[in-house]
KENUZA-518209 format. One record per residue (C-alpha): residue number from 1; residue in one letter; x, y, z. Coordinates in steps of 0.5 Angstrom, whole numbers, always signed. Example, Ala and Ser with C-alpha at 12.3 -4.5 7.8 and 13.67 -1.06 7.14 Angstrom:
% KENUZA-518209
@k=1&r=a&u=+25&v=-9&w=+16
@k=2&r=s&u=+27&v=-2&w=+14
% end
This chain:
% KENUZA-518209
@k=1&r=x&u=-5&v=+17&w=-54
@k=2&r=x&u=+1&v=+18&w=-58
@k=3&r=x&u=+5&v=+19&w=-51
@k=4&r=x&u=+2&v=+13&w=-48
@k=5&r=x&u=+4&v=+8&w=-55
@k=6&r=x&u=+11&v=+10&w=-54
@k=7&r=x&u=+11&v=+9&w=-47
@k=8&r=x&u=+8&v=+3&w=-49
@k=9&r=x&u=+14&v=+1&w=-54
@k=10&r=x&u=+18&v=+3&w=-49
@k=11&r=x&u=+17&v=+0&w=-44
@k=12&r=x&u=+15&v=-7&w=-47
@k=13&r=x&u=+22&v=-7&w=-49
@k=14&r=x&u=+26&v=-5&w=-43
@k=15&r=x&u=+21&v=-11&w=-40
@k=16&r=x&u=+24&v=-16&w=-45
@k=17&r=x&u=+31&v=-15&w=-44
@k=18&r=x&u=+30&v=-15&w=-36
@k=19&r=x&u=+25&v=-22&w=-37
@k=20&r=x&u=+30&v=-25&w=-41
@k=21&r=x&u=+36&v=-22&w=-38
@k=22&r=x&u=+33&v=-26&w=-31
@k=23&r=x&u=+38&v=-27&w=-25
@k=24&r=x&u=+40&v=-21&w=-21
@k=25&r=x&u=+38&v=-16&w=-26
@k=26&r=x&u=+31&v=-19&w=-25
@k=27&r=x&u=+30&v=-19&w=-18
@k=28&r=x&u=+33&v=-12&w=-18
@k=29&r=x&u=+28&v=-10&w=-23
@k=30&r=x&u=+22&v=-13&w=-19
@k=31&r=x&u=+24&v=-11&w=-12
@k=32&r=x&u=+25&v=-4&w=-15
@k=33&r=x&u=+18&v=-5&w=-18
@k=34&r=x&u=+15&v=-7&w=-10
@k=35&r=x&u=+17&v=-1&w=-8
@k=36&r=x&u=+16&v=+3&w=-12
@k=37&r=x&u=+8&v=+0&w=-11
@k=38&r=x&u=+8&v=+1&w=-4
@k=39&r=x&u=+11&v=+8&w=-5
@k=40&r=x&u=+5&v=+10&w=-9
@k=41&r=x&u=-1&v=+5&w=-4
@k=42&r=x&u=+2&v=+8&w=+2
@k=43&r=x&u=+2&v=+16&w=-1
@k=44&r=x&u=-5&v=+15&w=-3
@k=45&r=x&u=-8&v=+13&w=+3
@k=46&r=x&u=-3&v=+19&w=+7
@k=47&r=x&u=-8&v=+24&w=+1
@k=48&r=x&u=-13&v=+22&w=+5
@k=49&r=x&u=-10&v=+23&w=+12
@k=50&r=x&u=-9&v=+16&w=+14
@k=51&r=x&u=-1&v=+15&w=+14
@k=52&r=x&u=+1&v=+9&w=+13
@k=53&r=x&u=+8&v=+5&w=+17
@k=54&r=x&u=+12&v=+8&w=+11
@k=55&r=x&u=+19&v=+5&w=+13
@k=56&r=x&u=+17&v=-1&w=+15
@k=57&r=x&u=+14&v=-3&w=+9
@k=58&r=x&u=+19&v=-1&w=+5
@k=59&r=x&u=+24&v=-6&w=+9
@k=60&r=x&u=+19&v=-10&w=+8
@k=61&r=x&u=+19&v=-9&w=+1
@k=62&r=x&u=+25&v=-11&w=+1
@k=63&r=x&u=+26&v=-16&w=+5
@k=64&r=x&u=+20&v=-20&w=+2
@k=65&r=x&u=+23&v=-19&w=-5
@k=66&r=x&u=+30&v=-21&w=-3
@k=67&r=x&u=+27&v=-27&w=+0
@k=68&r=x&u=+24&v=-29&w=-5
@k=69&r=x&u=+31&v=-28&w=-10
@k=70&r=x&u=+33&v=-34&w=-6
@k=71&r=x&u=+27&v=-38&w=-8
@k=72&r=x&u=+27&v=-40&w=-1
@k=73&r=x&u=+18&v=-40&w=+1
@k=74&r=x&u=+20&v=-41&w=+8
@k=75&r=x&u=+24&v=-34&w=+8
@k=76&r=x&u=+20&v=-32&w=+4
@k=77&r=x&u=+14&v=-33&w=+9
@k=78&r=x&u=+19&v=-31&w=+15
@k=79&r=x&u=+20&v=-25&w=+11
@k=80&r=x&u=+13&v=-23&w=+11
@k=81&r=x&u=+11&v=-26&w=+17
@k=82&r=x&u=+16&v=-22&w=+21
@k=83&r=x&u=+14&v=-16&w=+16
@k=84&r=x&u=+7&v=-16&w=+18
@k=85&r=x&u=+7&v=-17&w=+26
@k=86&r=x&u=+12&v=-12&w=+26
@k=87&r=x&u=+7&v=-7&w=+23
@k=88&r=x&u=+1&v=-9&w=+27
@k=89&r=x&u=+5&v=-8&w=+33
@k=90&r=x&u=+7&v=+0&w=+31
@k=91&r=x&u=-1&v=+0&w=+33
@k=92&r=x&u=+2&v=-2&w=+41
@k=93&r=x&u=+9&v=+2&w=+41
@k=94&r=x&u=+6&v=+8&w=+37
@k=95&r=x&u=-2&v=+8&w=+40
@k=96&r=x&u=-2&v=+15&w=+41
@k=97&r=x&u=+1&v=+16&w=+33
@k=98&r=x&u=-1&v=+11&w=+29
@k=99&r=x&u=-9&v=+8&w=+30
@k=100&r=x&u=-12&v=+1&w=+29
@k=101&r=x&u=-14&v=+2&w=+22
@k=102&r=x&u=-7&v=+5&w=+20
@k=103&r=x&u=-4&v=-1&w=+22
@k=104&r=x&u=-9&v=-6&w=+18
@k=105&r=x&u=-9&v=+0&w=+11
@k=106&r=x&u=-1&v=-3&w=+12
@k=107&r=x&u=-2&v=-10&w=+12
@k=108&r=x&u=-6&v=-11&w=+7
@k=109&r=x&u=-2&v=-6&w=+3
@k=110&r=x&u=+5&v=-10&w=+5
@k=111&r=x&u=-1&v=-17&w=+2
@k=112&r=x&u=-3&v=-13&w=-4
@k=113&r=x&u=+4&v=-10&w=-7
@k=114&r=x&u=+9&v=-15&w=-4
@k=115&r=x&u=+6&v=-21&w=-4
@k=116&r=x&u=+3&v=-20&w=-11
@k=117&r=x&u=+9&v=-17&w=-15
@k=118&r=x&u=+14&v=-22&w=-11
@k=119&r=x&u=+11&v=-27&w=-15
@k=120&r=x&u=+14&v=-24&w=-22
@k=121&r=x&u=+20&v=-27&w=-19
@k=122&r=x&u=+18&v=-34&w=-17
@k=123&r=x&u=+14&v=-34&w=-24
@k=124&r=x&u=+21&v=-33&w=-28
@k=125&r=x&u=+26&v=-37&w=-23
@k=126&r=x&u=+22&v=-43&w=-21
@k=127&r=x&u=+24&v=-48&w=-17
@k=128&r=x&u=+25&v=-53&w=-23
@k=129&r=x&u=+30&v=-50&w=-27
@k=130&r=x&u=+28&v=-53&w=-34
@k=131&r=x&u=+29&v=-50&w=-40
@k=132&r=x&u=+25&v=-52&w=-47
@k=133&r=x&u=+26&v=-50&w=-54
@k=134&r=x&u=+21&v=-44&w=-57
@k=135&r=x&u=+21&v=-41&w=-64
@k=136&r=x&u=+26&v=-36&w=-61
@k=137&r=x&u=+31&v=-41&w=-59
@k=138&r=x&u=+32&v=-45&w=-52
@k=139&r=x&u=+29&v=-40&w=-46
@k=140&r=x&u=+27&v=-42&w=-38
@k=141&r=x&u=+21&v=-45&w=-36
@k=142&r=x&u=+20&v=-40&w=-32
@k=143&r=x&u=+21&v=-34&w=-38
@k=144&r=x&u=+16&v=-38&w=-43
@k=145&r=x&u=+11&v=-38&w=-37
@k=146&r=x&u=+12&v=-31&w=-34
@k=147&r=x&u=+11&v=-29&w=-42
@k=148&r=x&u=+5&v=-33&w=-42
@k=149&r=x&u=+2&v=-29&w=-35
@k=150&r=x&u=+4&v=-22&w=-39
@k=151&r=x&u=+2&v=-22&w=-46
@k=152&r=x&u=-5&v=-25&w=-43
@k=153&r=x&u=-6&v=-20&w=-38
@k=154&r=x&u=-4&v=-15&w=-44
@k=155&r=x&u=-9&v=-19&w=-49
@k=156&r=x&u=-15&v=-18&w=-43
@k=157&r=x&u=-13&v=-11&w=-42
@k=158&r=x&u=-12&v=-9&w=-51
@k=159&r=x&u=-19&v=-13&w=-53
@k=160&r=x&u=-23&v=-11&w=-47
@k=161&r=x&u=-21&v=-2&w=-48
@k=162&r=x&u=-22&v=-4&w=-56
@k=163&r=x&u=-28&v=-8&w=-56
@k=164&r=x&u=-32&v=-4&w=-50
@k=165&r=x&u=-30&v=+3&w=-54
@k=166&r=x&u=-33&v=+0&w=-60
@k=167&r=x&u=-39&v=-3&w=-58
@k=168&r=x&u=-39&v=-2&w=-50
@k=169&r=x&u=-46&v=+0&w=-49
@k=170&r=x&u=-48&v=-4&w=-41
@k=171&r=x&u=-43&v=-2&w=-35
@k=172&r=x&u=-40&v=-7&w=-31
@k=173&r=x&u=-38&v=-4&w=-25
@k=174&r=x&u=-40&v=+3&w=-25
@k=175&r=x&u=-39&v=+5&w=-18
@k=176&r=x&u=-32&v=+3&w=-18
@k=177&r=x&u=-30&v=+4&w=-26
@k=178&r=x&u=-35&v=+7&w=-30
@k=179&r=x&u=-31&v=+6&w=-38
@k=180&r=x&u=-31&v=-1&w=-36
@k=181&r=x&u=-37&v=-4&w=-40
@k=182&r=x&u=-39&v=-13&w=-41
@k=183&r=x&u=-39&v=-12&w=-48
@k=184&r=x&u=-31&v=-10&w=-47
@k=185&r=x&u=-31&v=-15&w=-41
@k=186&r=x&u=-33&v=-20&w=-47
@k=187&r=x&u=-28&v=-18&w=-51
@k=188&r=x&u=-23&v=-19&w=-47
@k=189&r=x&u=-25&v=-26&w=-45
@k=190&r=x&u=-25&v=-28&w=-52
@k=191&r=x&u=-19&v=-24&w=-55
@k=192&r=x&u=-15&v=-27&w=-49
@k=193&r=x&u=-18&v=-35&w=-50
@k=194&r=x&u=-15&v=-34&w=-57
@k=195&r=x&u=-9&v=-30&w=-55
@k=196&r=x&u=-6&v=-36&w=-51
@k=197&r=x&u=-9&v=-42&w=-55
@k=198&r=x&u=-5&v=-39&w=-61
@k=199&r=x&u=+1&v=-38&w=-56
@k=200&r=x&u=+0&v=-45&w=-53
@k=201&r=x&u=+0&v=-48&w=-61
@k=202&r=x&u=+6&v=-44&w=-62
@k=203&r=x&u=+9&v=-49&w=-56
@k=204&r=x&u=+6&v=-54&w=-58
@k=205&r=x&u=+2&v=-54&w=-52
@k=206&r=x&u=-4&v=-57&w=-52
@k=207&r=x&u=-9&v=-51&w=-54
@k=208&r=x&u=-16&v=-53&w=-51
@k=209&r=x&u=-13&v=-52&w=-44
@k=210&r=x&u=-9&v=-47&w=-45
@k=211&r=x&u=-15&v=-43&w=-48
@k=212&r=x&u=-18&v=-44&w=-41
@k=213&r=x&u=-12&v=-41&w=-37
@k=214&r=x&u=-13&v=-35&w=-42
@k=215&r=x&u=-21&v=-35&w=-40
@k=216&r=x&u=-17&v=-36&w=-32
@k=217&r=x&u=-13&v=-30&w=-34
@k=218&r=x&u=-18&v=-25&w=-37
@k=219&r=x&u=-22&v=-26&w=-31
@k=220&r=x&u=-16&v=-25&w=-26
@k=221&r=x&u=-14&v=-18&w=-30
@k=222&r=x&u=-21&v=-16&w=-29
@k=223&r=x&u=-22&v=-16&w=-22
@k=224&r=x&u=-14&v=-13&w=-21
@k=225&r=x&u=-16&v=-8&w=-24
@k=226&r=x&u=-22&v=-7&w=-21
@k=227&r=x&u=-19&v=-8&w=-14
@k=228&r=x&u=-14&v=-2&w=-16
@k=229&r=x&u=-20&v=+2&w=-18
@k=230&r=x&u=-22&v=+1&w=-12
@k=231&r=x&u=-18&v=+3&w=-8
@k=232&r=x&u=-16&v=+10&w=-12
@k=233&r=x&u=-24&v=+12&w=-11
@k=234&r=x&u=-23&v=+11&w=-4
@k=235&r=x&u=-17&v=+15&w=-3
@k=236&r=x&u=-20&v=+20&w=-7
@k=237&r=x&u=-14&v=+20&w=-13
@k=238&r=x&u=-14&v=+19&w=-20
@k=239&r=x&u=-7&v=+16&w=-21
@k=240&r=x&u=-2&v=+12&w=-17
@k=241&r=x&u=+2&v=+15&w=-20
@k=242&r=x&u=+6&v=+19&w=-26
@k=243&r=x&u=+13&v=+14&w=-27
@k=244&r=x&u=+10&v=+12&w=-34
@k=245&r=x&u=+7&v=+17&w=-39
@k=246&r=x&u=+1&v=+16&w=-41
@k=247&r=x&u=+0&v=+11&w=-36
@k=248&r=x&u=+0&v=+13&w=-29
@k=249&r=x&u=+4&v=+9&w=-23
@k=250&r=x&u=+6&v=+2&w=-23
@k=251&r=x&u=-1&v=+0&w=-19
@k=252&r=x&u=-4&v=+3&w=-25
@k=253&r=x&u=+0&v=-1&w=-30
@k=254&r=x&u=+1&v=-7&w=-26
@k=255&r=x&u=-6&v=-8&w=-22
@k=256&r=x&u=-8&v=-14&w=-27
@k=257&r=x&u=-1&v=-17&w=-26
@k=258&r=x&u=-1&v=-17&w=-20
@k=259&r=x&u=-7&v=-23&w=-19
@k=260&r=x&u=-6&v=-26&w=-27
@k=261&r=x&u=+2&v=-28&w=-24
@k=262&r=x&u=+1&v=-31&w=-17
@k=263&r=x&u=-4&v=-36&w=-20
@k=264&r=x&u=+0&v=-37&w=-27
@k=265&r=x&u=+5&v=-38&w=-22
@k=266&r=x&u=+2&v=-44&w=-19
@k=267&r=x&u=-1&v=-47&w=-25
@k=268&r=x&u=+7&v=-47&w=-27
@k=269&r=x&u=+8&v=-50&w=-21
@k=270&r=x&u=+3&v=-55&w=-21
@k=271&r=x&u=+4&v=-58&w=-28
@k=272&r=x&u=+11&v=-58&w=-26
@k=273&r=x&u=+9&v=-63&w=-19
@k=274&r=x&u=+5&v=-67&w=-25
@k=275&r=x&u=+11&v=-67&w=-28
@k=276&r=x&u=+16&v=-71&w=-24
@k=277&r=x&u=+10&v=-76&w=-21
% end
């Protein structure tokens, strides 16, 4: 437990000196992360004897996230496109190597990671540069939103483990996770709805419908973690990975993140769209 707090502290401030850094330092962080994250979706699935396009989704990794570092959508969508054909094609030009399944596994494996954590950049350098005043000084919007996305999806994460180890009694999902319980699930919906409506009164923003996208949040974080689960149950692992003591890989440090920040992203957007009609 003592590994996985400092770990913890750790990683946090090195994540917050990388967020509010933004710009280059940020995309290189993000794009190290996607492929790191399919380093690890990639070996877990070679654990069970299925290998995967391993070059080909690590150029797609990084096609994607540089595309996405341009905030281009439409070179991002080329880059990913061209990504996926390419991988499904292998099925015809390796067919005595590289089966049908194997071919699908690296697709939804390029989806999974690449689509997902491309959306940290999108989140943090929006397409409307606005800035804002904070308790902190003036910060970005894209900043102030990427925060609310991941101190949400570690509010779910803290109050769901606090809640279920003091009270769980009733399982969630067995099958896929058996420490999850729906009294910690409750816990986590509540503790989240309160977290980010204290956030949105700190920016005086409006506090019932932020509240509701901390519920939208916490649901999110449980499903990303649960997908995650799932994928290690059926590889046949415990962890993605070891890059973080305590923690696991990035897939298990980062699997409620990666749905909380697509969908944080779009509500930024579409508020943003509000906005400027």
């Amino acid at each position: 437990m003592l590994t996985r707090i400092l770990s913890g502290i750790v990683g946090i401030a090195l994540a917050a000196a990388v967020i509010q850094t933004g710009g280059a330092v940020f995309c290189a962080a993000a794009i190290v992360l996607m492929m790191i994250g399919w380093h690890e979706y990639a070996k877990a699935f070679a654990h069970m004897g299925q290998p995967l396009a391993y070059v080909s989704g690590m150029a797609a990794m990084l096609l994607m996230g540089g595309a996405a570092c341009t905030a281009q959508v439409d070179l991002f969508c080329a880059a990913a496109l061209s990504a996926i054909l390419w991988v499904l094609s292998l099925a015809v030009f390796r067919h005595r190597s590289f089966s049908v399944p194997q071919a699908a596994l690296s697709v939804a494996g390029i989806v999974y990671v690449g689509f997902t954590l491309a959306h940290l950049i999108f989140l943090r350098m929006p397409f409307f540069p606005w800035s804002m005043d904070t308790p902190l000084g003036k910060m970005e919007m894209g900043c102030v939103w990427l925060w609310v996305a991941l101190i949400g999806t570690w509010a779910s994460d803290t109050f769901a483990y606090f809640t279920g180890i003091t009270w769980g009694r009733h399982r969630l999902c067995e099958a896929i996770s058996p420490k999850k319980s729906i009294e910690g699930f409750v816990g986590g919906l509540v503790g989240t709805a309160a977290t980010v409506a204290a956030l949105g009164a700190v920016l005086s923003w409006p506090t019932l419908p932020m509240a509701a996208l901390g519920v939208a949040i916490a649901l999110l974080a449980t499903v990303g973690d649960l997908v995650e689960s799932a994928i290690k149950r059926y590889t046949g692992i415990k962890d993605s990975g070891v890059l973080i003591p305590g923690h696991g890989g990035v897939l298990d440090r980062f699997d409620s993140v990666m749905f909380v920040v697509p969908f944080v992203h779009y509500v930024s957007w579409f508020i943003s769209l509000l906005l400027i009609n």
